[in-house]
KOLVOSE-231382 format. One record per residue: x, y, z of N, C-alpha, C, O, CB in turn. Coordinates in steps of 0.1 Angstrom, whole numbers, plus 5000, padded with zeros to 4 digits. Glycine has a CB too. Layout:
// residues N
XYZXYZXYZXYZXYZ...
//
This chain:
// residues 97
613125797786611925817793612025737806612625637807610625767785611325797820611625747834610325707833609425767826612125857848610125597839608825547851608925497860609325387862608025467848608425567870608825557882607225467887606225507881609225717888607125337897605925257901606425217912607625187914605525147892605025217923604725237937603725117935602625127928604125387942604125017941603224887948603424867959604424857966603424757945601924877961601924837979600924727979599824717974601224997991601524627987600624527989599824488002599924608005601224427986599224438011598624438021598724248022598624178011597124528020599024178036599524068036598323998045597324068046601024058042598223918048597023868056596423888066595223878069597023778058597723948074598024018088598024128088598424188098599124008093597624198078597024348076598124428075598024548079596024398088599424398071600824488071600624508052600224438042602824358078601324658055601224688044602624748038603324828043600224758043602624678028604624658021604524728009603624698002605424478015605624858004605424957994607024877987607924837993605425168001606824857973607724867969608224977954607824957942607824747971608925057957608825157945610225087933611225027937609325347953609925107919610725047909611125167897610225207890609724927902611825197896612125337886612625237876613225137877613425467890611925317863612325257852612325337838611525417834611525137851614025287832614325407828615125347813616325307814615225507839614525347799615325347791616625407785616725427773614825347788617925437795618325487794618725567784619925557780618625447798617925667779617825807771618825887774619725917767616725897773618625937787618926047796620826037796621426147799618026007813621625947794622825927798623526037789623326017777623425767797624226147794625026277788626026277790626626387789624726397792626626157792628526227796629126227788628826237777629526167803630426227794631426277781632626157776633726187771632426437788632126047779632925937775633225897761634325877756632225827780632025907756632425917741632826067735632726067723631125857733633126187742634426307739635326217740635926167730634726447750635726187753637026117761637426037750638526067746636726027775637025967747637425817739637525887724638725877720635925667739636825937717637326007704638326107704639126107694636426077697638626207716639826257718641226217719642226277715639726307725641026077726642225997729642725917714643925917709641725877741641425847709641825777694642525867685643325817677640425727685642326017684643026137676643826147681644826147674642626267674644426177698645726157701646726047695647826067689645726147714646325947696647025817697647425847679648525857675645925667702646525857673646625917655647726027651648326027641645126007651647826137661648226267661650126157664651226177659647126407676649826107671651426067679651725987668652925997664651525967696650825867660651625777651652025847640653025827632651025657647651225937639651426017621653426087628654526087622649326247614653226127639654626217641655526107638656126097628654826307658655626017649656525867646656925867632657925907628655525717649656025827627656325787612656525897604656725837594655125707604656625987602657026097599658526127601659326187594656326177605658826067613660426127619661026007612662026027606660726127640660425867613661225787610661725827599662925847598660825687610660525837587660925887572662026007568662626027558659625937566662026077582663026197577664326097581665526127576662826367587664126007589665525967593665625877581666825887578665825887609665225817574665525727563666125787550667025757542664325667560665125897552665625977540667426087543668326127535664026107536667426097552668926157559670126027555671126057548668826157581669725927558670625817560670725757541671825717536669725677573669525767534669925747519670725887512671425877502668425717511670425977519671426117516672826057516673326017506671326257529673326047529674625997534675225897526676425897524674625947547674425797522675125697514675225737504676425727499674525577512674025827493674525877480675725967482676525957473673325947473675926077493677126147489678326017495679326027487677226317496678525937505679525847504679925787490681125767489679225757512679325757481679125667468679725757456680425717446677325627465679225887460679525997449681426037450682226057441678326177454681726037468682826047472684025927464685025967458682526037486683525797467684125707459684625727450685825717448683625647456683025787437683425767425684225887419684825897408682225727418684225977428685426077426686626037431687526107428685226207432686725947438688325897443688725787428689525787418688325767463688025757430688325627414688325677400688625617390686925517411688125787401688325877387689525957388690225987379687025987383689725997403691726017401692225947402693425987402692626107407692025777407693425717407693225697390694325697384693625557419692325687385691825657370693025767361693625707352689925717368693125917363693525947361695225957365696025997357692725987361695625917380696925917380697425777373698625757371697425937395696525697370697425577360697425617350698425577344696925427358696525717342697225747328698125827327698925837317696625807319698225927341699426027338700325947336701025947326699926127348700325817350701925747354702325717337703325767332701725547367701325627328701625547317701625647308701925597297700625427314701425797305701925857295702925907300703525967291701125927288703525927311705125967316705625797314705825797302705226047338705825687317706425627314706925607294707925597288705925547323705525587290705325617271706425697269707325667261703725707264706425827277707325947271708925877275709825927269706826127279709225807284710525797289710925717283712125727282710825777301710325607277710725497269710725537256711225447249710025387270710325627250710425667235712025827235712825877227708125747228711725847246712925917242714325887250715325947247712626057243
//
C-alpha cells in the first residue's frame, strides 16, 4: 500500500513551504531477483551433481584397470606355477630313467 502526504506550512513571513512524503510498505516490489537467484542455486546444483558424477565414472574406470592388472598377474603366476611342475616332472622322469 502507497501513501502519498502533502504538508504545507505557512512561516511568520507569510511564505508558504509544501512538503510531499510517499509512503510505501513495500508490497508492490515484482522483480525477478528471486527467479535470478533460484535459477543460479539449480545451476550451481546441476554443475556439482555433473562433477561428481564424472569423478565417480573416473574412479570406477581406474578400479576396473587395477582389477584386470591383478587378474593379469594372477594368470602369469599360475604359468610360471605351472612351468615349475613341468620343469620338476621332466627332471623326476630323467632321474628315474
Amino acid at each position: 500500500m502507497t501513501e502519498e502526504r502533502i504538508t504545507e506550512t505557512t512561516d511568520a513571513a507569510g511564505n508558504t513551504h509544501t512538503t510531499h512524503t510517499v509512503v510505501s510498505d513495500g508490497e508492490g516490489r515484482r522483480g525477478g531477483t528471486n527467479w535470478v537467484l533460484i535459477l543460479l542455486v539449480l545451476g550451481v546444483a546441476i554443475v556439482g551433481f555433473l562433477f561428481i558424477n564424472q569423478m565417480s565414472s573416473a574412479e570406477v574406470t581406474k578400479d576396473n584397470a587395477i582389477a584386470g592388472a591383478a587378474n593379469e598377474v594372477g594368470q602369469a603366476a599360475n604359468q610360471v606355477g605351472e612351468a615349475a611342475q613341468n620343469t620338476g616332472e621332466a627332471v623326476e622322469e630323467a632321474v628315474t630313467n
